[in-house]
C-alpha positions in Angstrom: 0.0 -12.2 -10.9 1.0 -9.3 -8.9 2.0 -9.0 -5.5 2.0 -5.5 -3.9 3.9 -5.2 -0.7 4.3 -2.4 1.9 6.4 -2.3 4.9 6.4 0.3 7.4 7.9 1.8 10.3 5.5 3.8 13.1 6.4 7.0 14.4 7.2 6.7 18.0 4.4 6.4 20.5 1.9 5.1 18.2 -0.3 3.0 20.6 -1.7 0.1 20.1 -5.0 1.4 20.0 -4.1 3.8 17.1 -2.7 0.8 15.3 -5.3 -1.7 15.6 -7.9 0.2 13.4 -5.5 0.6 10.2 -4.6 -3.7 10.5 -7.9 -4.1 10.9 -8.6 -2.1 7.7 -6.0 -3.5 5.8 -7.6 -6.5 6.8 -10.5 -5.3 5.3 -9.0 -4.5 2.2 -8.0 -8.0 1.8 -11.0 -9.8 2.0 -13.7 -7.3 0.8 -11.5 -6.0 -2.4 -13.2 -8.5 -4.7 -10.0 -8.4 -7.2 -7.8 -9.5 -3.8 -6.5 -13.5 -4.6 -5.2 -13.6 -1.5 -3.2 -11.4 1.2 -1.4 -11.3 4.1 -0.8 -8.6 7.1 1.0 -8.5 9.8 4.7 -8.4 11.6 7.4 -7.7 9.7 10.3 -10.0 10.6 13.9 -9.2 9.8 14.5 -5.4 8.9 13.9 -1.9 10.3 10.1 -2.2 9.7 7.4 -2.8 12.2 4.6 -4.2 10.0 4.3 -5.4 6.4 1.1 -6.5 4.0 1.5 -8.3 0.7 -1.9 -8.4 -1.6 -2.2 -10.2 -4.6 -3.7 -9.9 -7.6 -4.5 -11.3 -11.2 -3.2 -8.8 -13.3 -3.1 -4.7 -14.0 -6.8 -4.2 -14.2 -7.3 -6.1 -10.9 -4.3 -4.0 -9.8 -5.9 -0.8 -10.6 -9.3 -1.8 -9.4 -7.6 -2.3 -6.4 -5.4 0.6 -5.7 -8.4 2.9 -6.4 -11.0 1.3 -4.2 -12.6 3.4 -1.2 -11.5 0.7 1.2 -7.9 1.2 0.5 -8.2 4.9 0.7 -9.5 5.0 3.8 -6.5 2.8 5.1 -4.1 5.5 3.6 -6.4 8.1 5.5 -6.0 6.1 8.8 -2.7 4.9 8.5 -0.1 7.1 7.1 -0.4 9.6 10.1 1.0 7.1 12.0 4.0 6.0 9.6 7.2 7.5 9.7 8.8 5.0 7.1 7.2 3.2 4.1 8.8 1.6 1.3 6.3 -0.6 -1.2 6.7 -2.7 -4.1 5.6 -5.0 -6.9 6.6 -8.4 -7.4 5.2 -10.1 -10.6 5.4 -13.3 -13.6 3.5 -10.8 -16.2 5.6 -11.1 -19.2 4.6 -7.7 -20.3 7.9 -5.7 -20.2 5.5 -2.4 -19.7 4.3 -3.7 -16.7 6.0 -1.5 -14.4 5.4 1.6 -16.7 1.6 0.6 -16.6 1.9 0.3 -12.5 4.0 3.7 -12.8 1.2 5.3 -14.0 -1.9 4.2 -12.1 0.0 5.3 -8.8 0.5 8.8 -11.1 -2.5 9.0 -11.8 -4.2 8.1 -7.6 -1.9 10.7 -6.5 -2.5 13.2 -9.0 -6.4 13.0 -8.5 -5.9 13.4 -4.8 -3.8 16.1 -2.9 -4.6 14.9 0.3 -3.4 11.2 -0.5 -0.1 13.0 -1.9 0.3 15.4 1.1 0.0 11.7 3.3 2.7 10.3 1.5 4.9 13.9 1.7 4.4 14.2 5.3 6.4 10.7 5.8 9.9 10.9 6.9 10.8 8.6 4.1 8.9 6.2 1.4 10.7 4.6 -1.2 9.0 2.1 -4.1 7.2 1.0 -6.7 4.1 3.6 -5.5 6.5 6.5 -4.6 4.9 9.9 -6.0 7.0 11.8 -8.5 
């Protein structure tokens, strides 16, 4: 299994009505992703972030499947504008020890096969983790 988590930090005076769209997508993303086990969105609790989504998966295939999918495109589209500070990572059990060098390289490759995804992710103040672009 792997669990991919984000946590993030909005940029001041992000409304709520800006906001509500990109939960509701990532809610999306959690329930119409078919390789999605099971997910979770919401508050974050404890640190310098304001919101936080885990979604799991079965393995790296599912994983790719889903960090290419349309659906979760379109929640980078909608939802970096309004981050200032992102940090995500991977939590798994796979005994692979190239696991993390196979999850290196599907984020490589997304952001390499689409600028405007990589100029999102530039235009934060900070993002850290397993998905950072090189």
């Amino acid at each position: 299994m792997i669990f991919h988590s984000i946590r993030f930090q909005l940029r001041e005076g992000v409304t709520q009505a800006q906001l509500d769209p990109v939960l509701k997508q990532l809610h999306k993303m959690g329930s119409e992703i078919p390789v999605i086990v099971t997910y979770c969105v919401g508050r974050d609790v404890g640190g310098d972030f304001d919101y936080g989504a885990t979604f799991v998966v079965r393995n790296i295939d599912a994983y790719k499947t889903y960090m290419h999918s349309p659906i979760h495109r379109k929640v980078d589209e909608i939802g970096l504008p309004l981050v200032e500070n992102m940090v995500s990572y991977d939590i798994t059990d796979e005994a692979d020890p190239t696991i993390a060098e196979q999850i290196a390289l599907i984020h490589k490759e997304r952001f390499a096969g689409d600028k405007a995804l990589a100029d999102l992710v530039g235009g934060l103040k900070s993002y850290s983790g397993s998905s950072k672009p090189e």
